[in-house]
C-alpha positions as CSV (number, residue, x, y, z in Angstrom):
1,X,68.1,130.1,47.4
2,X,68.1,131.3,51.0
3,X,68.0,127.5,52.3
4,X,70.8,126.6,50.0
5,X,73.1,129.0,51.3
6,X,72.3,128.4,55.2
7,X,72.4,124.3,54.0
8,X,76.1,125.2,52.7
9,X,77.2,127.5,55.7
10,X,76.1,124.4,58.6
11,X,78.2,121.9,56.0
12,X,81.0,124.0,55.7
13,X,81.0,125.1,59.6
14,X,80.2,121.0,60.9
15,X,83.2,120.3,58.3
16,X,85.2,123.0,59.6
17,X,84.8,121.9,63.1
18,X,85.1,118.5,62.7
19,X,88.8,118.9,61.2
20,X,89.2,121.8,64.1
21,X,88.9,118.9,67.0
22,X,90.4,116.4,65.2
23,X,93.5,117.7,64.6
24,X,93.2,120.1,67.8
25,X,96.3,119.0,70.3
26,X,93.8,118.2,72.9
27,X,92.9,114.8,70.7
28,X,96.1,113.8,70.7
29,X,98.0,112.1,73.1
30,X,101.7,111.9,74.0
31,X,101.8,108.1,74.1
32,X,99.5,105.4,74.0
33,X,97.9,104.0,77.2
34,X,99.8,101.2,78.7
35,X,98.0,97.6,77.3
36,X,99.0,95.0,80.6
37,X,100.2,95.4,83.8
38,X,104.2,94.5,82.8
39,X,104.1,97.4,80.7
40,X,102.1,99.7,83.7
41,X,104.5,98.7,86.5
42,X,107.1,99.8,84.1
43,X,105.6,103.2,83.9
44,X,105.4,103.3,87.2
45,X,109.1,102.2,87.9
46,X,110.4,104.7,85.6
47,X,108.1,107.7,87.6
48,X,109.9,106.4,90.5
49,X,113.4,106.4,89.3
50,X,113.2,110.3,88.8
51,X,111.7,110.7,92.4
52,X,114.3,111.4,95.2
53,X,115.2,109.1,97.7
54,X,112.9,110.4,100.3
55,X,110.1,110.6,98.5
56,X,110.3,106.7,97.2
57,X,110.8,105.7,100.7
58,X,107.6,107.6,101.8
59,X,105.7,105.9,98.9
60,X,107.2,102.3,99.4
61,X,106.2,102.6,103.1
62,X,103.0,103.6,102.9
63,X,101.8,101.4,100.0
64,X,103.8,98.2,102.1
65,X,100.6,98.7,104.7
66,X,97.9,99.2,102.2
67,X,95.0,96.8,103.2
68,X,91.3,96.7,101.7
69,X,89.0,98.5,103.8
70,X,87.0,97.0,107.0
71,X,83.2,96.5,106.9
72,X,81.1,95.5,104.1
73,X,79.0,97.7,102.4
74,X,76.3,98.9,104.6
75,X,79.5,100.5,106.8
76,X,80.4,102.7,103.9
77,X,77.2,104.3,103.2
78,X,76.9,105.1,106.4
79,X,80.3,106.2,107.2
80,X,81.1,104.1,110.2
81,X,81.6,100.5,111.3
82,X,81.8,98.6,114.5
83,X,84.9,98.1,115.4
84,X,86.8,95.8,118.5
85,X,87.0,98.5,121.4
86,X,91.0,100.1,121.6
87,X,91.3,98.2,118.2
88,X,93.3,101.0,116.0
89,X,92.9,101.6,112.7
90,X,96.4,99.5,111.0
91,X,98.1,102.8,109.2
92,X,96.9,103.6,105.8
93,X,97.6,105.6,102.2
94,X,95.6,108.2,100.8
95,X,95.8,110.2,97.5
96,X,93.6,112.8,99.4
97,X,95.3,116.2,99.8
98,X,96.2,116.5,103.7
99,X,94.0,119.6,103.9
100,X,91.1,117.3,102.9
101,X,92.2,114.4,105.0
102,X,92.5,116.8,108.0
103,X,88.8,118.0,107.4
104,X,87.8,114.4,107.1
105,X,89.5,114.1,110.6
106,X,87.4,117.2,112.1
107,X,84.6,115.7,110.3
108,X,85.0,112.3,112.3
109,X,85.0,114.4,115.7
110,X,82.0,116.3,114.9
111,X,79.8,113.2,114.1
112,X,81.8,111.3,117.3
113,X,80.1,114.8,119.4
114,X,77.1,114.6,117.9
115,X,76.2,110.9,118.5
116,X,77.6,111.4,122.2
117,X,76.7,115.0,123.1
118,X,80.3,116.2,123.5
119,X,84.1,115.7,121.6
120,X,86.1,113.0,122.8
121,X,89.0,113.9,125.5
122,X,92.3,113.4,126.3
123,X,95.7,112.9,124.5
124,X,96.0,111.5,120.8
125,X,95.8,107.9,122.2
126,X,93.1,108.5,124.4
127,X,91.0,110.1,121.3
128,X,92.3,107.9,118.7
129,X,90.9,104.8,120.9
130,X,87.5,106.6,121.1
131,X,87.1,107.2,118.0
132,X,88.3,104.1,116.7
133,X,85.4,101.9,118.8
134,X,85.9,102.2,122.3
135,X,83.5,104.3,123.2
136,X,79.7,103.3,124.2
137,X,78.5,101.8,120.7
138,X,81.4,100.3,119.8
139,X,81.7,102.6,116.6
140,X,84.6,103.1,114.5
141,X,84.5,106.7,113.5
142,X,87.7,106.6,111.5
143,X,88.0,105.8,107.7
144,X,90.5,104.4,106.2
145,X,89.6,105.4,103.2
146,X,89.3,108.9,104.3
147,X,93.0,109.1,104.7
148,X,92.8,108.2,108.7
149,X,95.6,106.8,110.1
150,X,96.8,105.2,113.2
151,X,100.3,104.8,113.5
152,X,101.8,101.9,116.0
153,X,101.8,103.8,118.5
154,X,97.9,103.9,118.5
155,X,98.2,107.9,117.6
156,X,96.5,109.7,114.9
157,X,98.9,110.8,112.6
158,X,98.6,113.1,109.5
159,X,99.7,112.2,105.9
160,X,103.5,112.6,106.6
161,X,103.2,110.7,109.6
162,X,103.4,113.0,112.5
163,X,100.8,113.2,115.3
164,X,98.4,115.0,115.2
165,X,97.3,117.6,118.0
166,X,94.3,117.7,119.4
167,X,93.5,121.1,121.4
168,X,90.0,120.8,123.6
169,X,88.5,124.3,122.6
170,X,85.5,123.5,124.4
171,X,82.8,120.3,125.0
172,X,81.9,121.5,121.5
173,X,84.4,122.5,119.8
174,X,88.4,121.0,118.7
175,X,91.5,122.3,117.1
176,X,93.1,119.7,115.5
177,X,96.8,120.9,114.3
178,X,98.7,119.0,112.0
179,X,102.6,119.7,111.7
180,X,102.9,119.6,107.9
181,X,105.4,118.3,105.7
182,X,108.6,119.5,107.9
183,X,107.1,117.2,110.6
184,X,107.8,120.4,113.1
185,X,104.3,121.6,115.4
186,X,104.3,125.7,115.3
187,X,105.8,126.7,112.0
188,X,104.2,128.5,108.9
189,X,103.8,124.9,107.3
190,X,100.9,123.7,109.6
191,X,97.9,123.1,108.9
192,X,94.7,123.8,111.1
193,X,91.0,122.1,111.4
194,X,88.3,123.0,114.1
C-alpha cells in the first residue's frame, strides 16, 4: 500500500511539474527567432531606428572598420602576435564593457613589463608603437579582439574614442586613465586601471 501511495505522489508531482515549466512564462518567448538574414537585418534596422542619432553614428563608425583578426591561431592561444614594427593596430569594435577593455589594456602593459623587465615609456604614440611590435621581439601586445584600439593618429584610444592616458607610476607600475563617455579627462565619469 505504502509503494502505491509514494508511486502516486512522484506521478502526480513529475505531472505537476511538467505542466509548471511548461506553461511557466520563462518557456515562452515574445516572438519567434528570426529564420534568414533579410528578416535579422530587419531586426536590427528597427533596433536602430529607436536609437538616437548619436548613438547610430557611433555604431555605423565603428562597425565600418571592423576587420577579422591578425594572426592565425597559434597567436590567439598565446595572446600575442608578431607584428611590422610602428605598425598600429587599424581601430576596432568591441561588445566588451570599457571597464573590461581598460583591464585588458593594463593587462597588455603588465605582460609588455614582464617580458622586458620594465613598462613601456613615453606619450600614447610612443607606448602604442611599443606595444603594438616595435619593441625588441617584434611582438604585438595589443588585441583586437580585446577591445584595443588604435586610432589614426597611432594613439590608444578607449571605447568612445578618446585617448587614453598613460601616467608612469614607476618602472613597475602604470595608471592608465580613460576619459569616459563625456570624452572629458578629470571628471567623475573616468575610469581608472593600474
Amino acid at each position: 500500500m505504502k509503494k502505491r501511495i509514494l508511486a502516486a505522489a512522484i506521478l502526480i508531482i513529475s505531472a505537476g511539474l511538467l505542466v509548471y515549466f511548461w506553461l511557466s512564462p520563462g518557456a515562452r518567448t515574445n516572438s519567434p527567432p528570426p529564420k534568414d538574414k533579410l528578416s535579422q537585418d530587419a531586426v536590427v534596422a528597427k533596433a536602430l531606428a529607436r536609437q538616437d542619432s548619436n548613438t547610430t553614428a557611433i555604431i555605423e563608425s565603428n562597425f565600418a572598420r571592423v576587420q577579422p583578426p591578425a594572426g592565425g591561431p597559434a597567436s590567439r592561444v598565446l595572446g600575442v602576435s608578431p607584428a611590422p614594427a610602428g605598425q598600429p593596430l587599424p581601430l576596432q569594435f568591441s561588445n566588451a564593457p570599457p571597464a573590461i577593455v581598460l583591464e585588458n589594456m593594463g593587462r597588455a602593459i603588465r605582460r609588455y613589463g614582464a617580458m622586458f623587465g620594465g613598462n613601456p615609456v613615453g606619450t600614447n604614440p610612443e607606448i602604442t608603437r611599443q606595444l603594438s611590435g616595435n619593441n625588441p621581439k617584434h611582438i604585438n601586445f595589443l588585441e583586437a579582439e580585446a577591445g584595443m584600439r588604435v586610432n589614426e593618429n597611432g594613439e590608444l584610444v578607449d571605447p568612445w574614442g578618446t585617448p587614453y592616458f598613460f601616467h608612469q607610476l614607476s618602472g613597475q607600475e602604470m595608471e592608465i586613465r580613460s576619459a569616459g563617455a563625456d570624452g572629458k579627462m578629470w571628471t567623475a565619469d573616468d575610469l581608472l586601471a593600474h
